[in-house]
Backbone as CSV, one residue per row, in Angstrom:
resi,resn,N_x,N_y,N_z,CA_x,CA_y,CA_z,C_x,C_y,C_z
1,UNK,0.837,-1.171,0.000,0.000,0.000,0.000,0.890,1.245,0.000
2,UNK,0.652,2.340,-0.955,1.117,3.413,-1.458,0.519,4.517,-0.250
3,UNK,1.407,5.226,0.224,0.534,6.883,0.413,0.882,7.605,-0.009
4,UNK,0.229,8.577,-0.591,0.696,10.016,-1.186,0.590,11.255,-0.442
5,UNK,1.077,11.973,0.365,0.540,13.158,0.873,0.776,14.055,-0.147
6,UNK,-0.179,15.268,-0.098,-0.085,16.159,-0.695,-0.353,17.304,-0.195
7,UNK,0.353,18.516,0.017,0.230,19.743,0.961,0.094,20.575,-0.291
8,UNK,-1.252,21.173,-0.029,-1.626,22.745,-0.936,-0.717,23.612,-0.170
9,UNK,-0.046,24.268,-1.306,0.836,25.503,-0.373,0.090,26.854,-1.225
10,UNK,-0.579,28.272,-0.655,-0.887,29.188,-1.348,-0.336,30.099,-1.091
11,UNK,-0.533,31.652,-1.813,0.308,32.740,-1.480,-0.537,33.442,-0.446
12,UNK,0.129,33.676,0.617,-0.331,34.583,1.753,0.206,35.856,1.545
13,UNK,-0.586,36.954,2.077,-0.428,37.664,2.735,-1.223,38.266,4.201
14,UNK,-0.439,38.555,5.294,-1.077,38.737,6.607,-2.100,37.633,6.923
15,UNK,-1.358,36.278,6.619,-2.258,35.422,7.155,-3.682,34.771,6.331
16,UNK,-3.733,35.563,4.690,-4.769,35.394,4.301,-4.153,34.455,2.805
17,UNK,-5.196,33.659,2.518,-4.796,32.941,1.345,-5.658,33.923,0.075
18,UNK,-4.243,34.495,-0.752,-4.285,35.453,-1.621,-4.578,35.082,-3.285
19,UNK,-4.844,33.385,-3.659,-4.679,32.870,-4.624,-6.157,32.970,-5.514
20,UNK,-5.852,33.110,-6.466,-6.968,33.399,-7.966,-7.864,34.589,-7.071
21,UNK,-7.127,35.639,-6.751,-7.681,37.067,-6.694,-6.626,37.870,-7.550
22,UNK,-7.515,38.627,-8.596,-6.774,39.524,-9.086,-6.171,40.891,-8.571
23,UNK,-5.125,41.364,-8.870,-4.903,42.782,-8.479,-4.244,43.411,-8.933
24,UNK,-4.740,44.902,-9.152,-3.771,45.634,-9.635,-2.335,46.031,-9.425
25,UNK,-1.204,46.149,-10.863,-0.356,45.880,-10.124,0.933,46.922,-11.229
26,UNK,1.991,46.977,-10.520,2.595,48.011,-11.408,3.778,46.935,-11.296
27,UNK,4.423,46.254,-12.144,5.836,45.493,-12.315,7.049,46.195,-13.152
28,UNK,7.643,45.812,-12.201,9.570,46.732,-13.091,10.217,45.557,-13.413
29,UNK,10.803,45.308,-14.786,11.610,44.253,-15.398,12.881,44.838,-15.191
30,UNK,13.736,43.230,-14.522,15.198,44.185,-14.343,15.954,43.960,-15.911
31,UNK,15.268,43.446,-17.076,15.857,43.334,-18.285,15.744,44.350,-19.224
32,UNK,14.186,45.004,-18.851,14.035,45.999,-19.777,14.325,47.477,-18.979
33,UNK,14.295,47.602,-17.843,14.393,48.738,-16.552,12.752,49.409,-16.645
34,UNK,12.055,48.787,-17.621,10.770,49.653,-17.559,9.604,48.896,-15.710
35,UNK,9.033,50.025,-15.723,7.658,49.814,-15.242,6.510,49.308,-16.254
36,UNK,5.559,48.641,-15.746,4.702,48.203,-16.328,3.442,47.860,-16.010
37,UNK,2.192,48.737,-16.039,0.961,48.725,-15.198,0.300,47.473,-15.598
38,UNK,0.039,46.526,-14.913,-0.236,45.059,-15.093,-1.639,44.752,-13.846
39,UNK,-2.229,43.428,-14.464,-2.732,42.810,-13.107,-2.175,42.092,-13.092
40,UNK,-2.178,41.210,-11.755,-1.550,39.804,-11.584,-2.786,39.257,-10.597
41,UNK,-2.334,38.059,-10.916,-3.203,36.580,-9.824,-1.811,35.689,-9.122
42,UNK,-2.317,35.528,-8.189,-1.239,34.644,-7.400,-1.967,33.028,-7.701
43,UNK,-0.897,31.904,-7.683,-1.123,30.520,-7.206,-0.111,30.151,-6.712
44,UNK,-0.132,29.940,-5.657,1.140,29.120,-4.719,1.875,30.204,-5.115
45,UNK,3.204,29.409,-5.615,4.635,30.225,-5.295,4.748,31.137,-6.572
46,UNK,3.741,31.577,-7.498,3.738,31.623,-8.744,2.481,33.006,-9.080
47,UNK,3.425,33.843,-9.794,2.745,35.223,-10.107,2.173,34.953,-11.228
48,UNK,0.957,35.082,-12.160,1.174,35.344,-13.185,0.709,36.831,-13.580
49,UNK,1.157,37.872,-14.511,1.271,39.315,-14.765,0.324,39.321,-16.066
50,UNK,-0.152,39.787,-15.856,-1.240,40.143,-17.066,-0.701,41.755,-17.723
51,UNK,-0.322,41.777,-19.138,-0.382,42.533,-19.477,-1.266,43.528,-20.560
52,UNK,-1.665,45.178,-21.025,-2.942,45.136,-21.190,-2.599,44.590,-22.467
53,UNK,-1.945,44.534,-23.462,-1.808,43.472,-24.563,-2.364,42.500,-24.872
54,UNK,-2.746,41.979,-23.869,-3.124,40.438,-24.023,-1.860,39.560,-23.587
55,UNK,-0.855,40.083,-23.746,0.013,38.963,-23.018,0.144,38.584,-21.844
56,UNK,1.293,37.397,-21.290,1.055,37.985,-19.880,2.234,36.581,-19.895
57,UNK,3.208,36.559,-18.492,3.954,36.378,-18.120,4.300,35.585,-16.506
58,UNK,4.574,34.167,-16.350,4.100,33.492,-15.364,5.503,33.338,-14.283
59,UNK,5.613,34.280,-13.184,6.807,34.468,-12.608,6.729,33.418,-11.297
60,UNK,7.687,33.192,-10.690,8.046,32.290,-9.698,8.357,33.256,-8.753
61,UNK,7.730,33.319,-7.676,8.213,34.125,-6.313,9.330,33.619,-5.494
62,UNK,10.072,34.396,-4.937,11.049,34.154,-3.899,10.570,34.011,-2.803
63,UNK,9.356,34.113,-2.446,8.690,34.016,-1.070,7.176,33.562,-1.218
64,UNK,6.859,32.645,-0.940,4.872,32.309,-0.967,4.585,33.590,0.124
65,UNK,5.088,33.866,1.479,4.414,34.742,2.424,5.025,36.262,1.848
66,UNK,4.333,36.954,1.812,4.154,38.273,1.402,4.119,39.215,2.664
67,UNK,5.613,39.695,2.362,6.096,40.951,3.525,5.342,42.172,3.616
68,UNK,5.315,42.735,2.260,5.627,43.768,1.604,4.996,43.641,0.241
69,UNK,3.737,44.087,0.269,2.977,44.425,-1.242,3.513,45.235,-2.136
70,UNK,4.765,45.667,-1.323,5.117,46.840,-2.650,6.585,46.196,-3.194
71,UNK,6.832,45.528,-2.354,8.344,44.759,-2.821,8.535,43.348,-3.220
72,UNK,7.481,43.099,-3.860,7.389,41.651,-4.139,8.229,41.183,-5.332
73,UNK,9.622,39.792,-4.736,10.695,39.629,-5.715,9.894,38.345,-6.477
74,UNK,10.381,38.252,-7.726,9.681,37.227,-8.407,10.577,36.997,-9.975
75,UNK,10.855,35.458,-10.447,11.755,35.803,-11.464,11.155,34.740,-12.633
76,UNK,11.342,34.959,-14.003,10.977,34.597,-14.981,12.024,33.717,-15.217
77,UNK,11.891,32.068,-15.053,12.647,30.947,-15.448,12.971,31.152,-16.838
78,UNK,12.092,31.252,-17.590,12.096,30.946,-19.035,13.230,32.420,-19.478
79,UNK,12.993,33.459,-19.256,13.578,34.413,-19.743,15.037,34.823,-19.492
80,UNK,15.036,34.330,-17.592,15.815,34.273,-16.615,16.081,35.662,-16.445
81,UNK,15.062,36.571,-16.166,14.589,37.687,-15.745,14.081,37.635,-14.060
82,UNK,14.528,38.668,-13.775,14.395,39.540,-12.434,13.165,40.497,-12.304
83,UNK,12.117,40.362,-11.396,10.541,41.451,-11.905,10.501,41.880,-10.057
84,UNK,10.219,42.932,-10.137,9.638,43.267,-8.849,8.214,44.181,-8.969
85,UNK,7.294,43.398,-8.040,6.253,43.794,-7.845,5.572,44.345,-7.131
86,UNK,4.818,45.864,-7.689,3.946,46.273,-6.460,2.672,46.332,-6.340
87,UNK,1.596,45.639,-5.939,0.315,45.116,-5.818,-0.491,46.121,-5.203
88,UNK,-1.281,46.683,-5.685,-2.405,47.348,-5.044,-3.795,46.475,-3.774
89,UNK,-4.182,47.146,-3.675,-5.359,46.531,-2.867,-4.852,45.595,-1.731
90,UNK,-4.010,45.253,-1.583,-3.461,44.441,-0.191,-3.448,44.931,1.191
91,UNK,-3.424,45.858,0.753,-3.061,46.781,2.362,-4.692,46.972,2.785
């Protein structure tokens, strides 16, 4: 007989599970040096950035618990980009 555990891990902030809520959000690429008025949704350890384009961009956080809505580090595997994020509505 097999067991599997499996632990949901989500993104907190202040204690609250912050995942598939959108929010407004302003992101700085450390590749391009721009700002960039975006939404994002959290899942687990994982940003994704909506841009108004239609594109959008699925970052990996350095932290699931959220210090600091305005300093949120987060980096693009695929690009191997550096993004920092500042999230509205959290506070």
């Amino acid at each position: 007989m097999f067991l599997i555990l499996s632990t949901a891990y989500s993104a907190e902030y202040n204690g609250k599970n912050i995942d598939g809520i959108e929010f407004d959000c302003t992101a700085y690429s450390y590749d391009t040096g721009n700002w960039y008025f975006v939404t994002v949704e959290f899942d687990g350890d994982e940003a994704t950035i909506y841009f108004s384009n239609g594109g959008y961009i699925t970052l990996t956080l350095d932290k699931k618990i959220i210090d600091d809505p305005r300093a949120i580090d987060a980096y693009d595997y695929d690009k191997r980009v550096y993004w920092e994020l500042e999230v509205d509505g959290l506070e």
